[in-house]
N, CA and C atoms as a LAMMPS dump frame, in Angstrom:
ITEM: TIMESTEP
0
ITEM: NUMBER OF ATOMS
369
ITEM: BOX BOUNDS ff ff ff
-5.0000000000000000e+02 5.0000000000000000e+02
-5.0000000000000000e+02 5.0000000000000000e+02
-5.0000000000000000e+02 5.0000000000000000e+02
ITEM: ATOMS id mol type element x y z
1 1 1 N 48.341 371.892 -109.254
2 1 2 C 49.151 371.841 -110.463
3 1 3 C 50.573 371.466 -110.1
4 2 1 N 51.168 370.924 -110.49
5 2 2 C 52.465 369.938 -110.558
6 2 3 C 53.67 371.159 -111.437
7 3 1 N 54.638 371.212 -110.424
8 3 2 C 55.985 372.206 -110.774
9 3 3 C 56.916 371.361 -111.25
10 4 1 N 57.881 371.52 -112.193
11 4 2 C 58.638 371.082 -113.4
12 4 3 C 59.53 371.859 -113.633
13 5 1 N 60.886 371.239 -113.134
14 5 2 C 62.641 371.571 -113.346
15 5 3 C 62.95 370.71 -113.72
16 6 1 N 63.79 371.345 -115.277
17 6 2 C 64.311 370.19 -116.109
18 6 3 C 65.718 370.551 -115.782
19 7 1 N 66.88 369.441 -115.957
20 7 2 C 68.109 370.194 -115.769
21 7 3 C 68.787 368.829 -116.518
22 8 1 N 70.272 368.976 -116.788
23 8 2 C 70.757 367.947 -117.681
24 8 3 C 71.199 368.428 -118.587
25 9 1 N 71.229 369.5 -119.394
26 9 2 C 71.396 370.006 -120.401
27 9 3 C 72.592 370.208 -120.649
28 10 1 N 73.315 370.792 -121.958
29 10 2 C 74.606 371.156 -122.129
30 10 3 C 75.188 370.939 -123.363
31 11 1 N 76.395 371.349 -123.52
32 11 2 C 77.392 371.402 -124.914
33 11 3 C 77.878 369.562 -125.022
34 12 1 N 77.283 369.198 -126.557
35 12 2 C 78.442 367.386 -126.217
36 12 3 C 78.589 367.51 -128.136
37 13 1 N 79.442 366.885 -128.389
38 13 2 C 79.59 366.596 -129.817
39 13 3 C 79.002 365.605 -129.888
40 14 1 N 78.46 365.3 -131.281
41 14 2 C 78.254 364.589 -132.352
42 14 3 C 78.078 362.922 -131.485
43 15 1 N 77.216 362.027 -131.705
44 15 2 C 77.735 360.995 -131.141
45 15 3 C 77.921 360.813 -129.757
46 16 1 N 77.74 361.625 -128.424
47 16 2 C 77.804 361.542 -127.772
48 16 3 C 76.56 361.115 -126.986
49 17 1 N 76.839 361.608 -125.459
50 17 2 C 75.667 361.142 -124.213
51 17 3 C 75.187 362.203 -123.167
52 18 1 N 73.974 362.504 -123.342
53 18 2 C 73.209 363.031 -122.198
54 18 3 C 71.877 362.908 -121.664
55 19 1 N 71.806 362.963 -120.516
56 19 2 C 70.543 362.509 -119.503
57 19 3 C 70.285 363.782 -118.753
58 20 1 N 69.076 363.853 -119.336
59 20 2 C 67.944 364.952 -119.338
60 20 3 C 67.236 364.347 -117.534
61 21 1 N 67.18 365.457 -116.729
62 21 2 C 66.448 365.026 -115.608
63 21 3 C 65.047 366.221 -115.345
64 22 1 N 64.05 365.767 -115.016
65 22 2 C 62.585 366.718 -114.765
66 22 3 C 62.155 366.507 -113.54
67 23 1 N 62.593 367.213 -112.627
68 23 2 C 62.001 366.99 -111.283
69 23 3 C 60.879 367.597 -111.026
70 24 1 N 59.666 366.887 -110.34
71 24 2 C 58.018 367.76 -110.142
72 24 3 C 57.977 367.715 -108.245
73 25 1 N 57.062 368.496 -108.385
74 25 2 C 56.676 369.069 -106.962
75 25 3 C 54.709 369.459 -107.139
76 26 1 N 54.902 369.382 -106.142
77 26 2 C 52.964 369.731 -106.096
78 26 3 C 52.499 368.327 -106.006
79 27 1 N 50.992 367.738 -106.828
80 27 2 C 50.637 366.575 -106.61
81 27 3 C 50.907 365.728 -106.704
82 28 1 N 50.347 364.409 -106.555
83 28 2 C 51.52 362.677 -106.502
84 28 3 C 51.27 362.873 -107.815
85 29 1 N 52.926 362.898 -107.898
86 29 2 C 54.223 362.66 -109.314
87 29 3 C 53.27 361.347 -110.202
88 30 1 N 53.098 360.316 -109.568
89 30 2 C 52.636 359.313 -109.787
90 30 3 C 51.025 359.332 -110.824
91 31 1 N 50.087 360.217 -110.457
92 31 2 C 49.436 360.54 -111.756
93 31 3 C 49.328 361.324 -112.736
94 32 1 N 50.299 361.807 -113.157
95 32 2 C 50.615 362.1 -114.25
96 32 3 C 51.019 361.232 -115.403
97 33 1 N 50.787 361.509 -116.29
98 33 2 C 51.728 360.616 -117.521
99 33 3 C 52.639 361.903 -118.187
100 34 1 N 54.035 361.891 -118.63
101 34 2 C 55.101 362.467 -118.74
102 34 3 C 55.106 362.625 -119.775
103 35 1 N 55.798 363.932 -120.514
104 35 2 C 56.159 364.035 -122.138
105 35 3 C 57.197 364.552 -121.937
106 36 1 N 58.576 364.702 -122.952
107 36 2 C 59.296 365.433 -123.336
108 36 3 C 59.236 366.154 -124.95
109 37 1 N 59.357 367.129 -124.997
110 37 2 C 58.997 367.679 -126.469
111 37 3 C 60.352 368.742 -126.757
112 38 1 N 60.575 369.14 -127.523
113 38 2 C 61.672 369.988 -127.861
114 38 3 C 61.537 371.127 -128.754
115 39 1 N 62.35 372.454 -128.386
116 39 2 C 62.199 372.929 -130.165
117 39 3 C 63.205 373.986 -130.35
118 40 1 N 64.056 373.832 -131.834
119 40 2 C 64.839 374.348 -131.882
120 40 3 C 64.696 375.543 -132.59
121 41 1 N 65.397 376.723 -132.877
122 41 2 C 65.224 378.038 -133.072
123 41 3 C 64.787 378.202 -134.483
124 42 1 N 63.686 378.848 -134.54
125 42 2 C 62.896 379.1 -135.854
126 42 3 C 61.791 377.73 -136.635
127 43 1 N 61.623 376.646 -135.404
128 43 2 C 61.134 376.053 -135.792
129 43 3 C 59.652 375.797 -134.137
130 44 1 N 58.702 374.573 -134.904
131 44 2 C 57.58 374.617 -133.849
132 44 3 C 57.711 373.799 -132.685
133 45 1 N 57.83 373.587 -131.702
134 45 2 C 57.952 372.745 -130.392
135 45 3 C 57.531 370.776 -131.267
136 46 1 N 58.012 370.325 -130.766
137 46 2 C 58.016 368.869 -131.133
138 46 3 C 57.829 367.577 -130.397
139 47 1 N 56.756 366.494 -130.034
140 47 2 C 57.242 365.429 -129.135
141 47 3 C 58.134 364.939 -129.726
142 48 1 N 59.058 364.395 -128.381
143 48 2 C 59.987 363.438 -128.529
144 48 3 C 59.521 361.935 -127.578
145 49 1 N 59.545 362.662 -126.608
146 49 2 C 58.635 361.035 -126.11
147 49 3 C 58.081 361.21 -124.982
148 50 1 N 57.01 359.908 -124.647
149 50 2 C 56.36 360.61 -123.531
150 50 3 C 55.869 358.828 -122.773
151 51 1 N 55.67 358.682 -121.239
152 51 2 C 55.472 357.674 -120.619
153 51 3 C 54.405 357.86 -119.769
154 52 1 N 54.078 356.431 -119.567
155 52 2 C 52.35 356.413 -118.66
156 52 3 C 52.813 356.076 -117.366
157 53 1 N 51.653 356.642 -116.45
158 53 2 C 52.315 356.968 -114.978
159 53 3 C 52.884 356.017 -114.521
160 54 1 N 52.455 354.777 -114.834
161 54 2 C 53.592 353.759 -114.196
162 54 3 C 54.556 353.322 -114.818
163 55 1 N 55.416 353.957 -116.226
164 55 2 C 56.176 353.814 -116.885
165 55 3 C 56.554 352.052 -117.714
166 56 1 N 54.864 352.207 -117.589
167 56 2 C 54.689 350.633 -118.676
168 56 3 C 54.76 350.769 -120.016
169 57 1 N 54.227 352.198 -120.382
170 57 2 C 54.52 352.443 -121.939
171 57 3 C 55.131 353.517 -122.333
172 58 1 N 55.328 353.541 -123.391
173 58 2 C 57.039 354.811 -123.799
174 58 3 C 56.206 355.02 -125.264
175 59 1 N 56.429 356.066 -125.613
176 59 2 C 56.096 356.367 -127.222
177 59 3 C 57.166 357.625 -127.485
178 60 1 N 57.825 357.123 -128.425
179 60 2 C 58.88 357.92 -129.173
180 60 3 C 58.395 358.883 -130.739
181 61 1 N 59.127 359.266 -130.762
182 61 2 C 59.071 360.128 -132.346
183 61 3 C 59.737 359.119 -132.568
184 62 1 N 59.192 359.05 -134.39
185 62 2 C 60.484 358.578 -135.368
186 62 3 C 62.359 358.576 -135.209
187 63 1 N 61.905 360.086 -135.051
188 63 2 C 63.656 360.697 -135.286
189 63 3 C 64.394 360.434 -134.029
190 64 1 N 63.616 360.134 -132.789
191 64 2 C 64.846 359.672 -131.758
192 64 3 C 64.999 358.064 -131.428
193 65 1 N 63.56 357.404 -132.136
194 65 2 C 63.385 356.203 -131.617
195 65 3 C 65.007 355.495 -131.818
196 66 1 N 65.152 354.589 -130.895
197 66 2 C 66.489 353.606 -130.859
198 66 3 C 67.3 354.519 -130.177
199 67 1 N 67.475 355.385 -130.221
200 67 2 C 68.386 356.363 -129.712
201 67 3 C 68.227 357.375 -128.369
202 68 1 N 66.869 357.71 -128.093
203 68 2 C 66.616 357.817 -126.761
204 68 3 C 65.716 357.026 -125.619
205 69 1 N 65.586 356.832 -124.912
206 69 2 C 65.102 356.607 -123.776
207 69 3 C 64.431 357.446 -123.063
208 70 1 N 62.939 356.995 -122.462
209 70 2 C 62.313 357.593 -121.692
210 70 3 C 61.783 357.051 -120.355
211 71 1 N 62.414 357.287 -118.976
212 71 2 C 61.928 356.777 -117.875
213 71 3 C 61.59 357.148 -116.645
214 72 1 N 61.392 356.992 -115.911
215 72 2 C 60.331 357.922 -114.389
216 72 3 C 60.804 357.373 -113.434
217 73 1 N 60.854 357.753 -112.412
218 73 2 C 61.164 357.206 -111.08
219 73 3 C 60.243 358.209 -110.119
220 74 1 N 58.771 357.242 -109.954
221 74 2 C 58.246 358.167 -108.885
222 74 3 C 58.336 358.184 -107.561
223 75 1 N 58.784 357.321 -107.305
224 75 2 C 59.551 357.237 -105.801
225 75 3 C 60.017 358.772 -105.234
226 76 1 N 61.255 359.202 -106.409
227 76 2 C 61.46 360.503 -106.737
228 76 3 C 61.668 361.659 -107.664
229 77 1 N 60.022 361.275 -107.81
230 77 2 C 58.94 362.182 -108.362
231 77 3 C 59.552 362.709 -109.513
232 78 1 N 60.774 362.254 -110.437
233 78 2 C 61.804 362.707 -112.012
234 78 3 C 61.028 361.215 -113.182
235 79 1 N 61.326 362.411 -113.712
236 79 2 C 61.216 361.693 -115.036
237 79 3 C 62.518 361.88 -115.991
238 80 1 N 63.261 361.099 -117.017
239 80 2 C 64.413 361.216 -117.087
240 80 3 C 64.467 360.8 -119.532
241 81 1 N 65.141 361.553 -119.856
242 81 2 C 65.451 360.905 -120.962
243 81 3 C 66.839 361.463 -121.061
244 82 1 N 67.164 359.785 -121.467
245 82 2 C 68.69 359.443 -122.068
246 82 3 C 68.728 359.386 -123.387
247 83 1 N 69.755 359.982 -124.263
248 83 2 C 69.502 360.228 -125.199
249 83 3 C 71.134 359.897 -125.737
250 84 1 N 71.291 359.453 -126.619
251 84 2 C 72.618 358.701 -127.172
252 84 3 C 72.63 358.833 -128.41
253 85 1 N 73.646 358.718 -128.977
254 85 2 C 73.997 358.92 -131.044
255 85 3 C 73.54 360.082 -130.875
256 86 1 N 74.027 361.383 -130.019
257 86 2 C 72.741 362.838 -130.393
258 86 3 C 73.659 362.752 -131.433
259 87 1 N 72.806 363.986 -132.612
260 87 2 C 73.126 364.6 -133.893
261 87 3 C 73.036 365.934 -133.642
262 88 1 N 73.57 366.276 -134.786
263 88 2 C 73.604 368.202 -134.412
264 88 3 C 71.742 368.452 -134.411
265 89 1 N 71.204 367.534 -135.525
266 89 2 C 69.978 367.632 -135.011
267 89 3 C 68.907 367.494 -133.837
268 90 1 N 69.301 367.413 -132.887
269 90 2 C 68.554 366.917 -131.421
270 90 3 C 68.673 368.37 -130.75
271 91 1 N 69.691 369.286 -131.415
272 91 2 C 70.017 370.45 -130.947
273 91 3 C 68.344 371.59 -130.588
274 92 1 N 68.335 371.541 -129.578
275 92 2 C 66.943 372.495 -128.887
276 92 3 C 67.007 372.999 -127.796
277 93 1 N 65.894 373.135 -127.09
278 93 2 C 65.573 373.644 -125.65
279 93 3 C 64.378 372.789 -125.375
280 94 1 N 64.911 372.079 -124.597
281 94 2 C 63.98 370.437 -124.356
282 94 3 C 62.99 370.588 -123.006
283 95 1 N 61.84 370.538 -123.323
284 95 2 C 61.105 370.822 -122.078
285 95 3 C 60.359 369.576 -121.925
286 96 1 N 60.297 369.282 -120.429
287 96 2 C 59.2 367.989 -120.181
288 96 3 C 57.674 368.696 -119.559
289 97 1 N 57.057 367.915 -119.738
290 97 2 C 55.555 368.219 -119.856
291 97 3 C 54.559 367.4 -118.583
292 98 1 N 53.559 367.545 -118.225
293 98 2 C 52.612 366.538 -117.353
294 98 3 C 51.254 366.862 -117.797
295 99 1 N 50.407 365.674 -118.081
296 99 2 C 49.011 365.61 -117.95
297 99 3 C 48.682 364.839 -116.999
298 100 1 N 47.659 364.863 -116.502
299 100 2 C 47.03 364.033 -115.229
300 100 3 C 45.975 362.703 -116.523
301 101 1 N 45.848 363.074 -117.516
302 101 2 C 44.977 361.981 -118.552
303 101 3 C 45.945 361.144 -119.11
304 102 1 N 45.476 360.331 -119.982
305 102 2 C 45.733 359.134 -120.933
306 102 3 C 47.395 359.885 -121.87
307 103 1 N 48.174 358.853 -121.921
308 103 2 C 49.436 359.137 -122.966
309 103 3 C 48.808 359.733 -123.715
310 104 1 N 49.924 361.211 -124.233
311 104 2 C 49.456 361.512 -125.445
312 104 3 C 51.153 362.208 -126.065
313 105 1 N 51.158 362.466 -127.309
314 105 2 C 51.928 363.149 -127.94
315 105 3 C 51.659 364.096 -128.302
316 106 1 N 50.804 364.556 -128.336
317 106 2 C 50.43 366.413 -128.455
318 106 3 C 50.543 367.047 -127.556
319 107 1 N 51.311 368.313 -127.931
320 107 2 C 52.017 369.329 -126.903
321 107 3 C 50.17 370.016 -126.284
322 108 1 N 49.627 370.162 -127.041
323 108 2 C 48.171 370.995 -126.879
324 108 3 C 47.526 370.243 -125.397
325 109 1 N 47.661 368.711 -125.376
326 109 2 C 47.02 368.225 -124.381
327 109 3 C 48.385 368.1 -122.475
328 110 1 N 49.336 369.127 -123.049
329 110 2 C 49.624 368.762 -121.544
330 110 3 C 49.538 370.099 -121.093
331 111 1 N 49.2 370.035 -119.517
332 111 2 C 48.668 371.206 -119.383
333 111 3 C 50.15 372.075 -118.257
334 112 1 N 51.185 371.061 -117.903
335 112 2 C 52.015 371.775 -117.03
336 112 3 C 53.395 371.739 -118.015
337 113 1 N 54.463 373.01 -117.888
338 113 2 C 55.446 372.417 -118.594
339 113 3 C 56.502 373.206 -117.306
340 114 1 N 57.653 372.624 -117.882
341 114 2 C 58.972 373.18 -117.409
342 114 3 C 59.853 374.417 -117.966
343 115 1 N 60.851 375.165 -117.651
344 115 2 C 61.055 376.226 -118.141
345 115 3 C 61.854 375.652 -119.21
346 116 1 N 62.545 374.621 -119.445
347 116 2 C 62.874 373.997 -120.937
348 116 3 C 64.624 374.166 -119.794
349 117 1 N 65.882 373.148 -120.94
350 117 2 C 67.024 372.933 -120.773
351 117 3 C 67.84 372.816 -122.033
352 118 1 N 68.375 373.865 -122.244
353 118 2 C 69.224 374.062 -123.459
354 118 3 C 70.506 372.572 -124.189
355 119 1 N 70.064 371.763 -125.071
356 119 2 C 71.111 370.552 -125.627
357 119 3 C 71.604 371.024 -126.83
358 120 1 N 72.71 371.477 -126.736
359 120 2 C 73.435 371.576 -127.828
360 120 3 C 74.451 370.586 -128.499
361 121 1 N 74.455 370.123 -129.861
362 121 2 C 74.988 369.227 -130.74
363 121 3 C 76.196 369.844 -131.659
364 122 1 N 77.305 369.72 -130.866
365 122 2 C 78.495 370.249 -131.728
366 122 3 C 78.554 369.183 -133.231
367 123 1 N 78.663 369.388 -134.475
368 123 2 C 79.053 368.842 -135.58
369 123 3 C 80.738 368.542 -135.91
């Protein structure tokens, strides 16, 4: 099973920039396919986006598409989302995810996660 530290997190206003980093350990980084999902307080965990092990395909949510980025570097073994125009809405505890199967966007099908990284969206 594949270990997952997300780090990147932090206080930015409105409009601003941050890059989310997920470093794994345990098996080659390389078969996995990656998710990031989020969720903010009083509400249910959410994808935001997620990439196939060789970072040929990206699938976004609606609400971040254009505005974040999702990319991998297995060389060293991170997976990374950049995330730009945040809104007070992006505001969560953002955890990245690994399945060893096919892209997916359901939180149900990944089976490793990270302890999550707090993004807060000043208004």
């Amino acid at each position: 099973q594949v270990q997952l530290v997300e780090s990147g997190g932090g206080l930015v206003q409105a409009g601003g920039s941050l890059r989310l980093s997920c470093a794994a350990s345990g098996r080659t980084f390389s078969s996995y396919t990656m998710g990031w999902f989020r969720q903010a307080p009083g509400k249910e965990r959410e994808f935001v986006a997620a990439i196939s092990w060789g970072g040929g395909y990206q699938y976004y949510a609606d609400s971040v598409k254009g505005r974040f980025t999702i990319s991998r570097d297995n060389a060293k073994n991170t997976v990374y989302l950049q995330m730009s125009s945040l809104k007070a809405e992006d505001t969560a505890v953002y955890y990245c995810a690994a399945r060893t199967e096919y892209i997916s966007t359901n939180s149900a099908d990944f089976g490793s996660w990270g302890q999550g990284t707090q993004v807060t969206v000043s208004s």
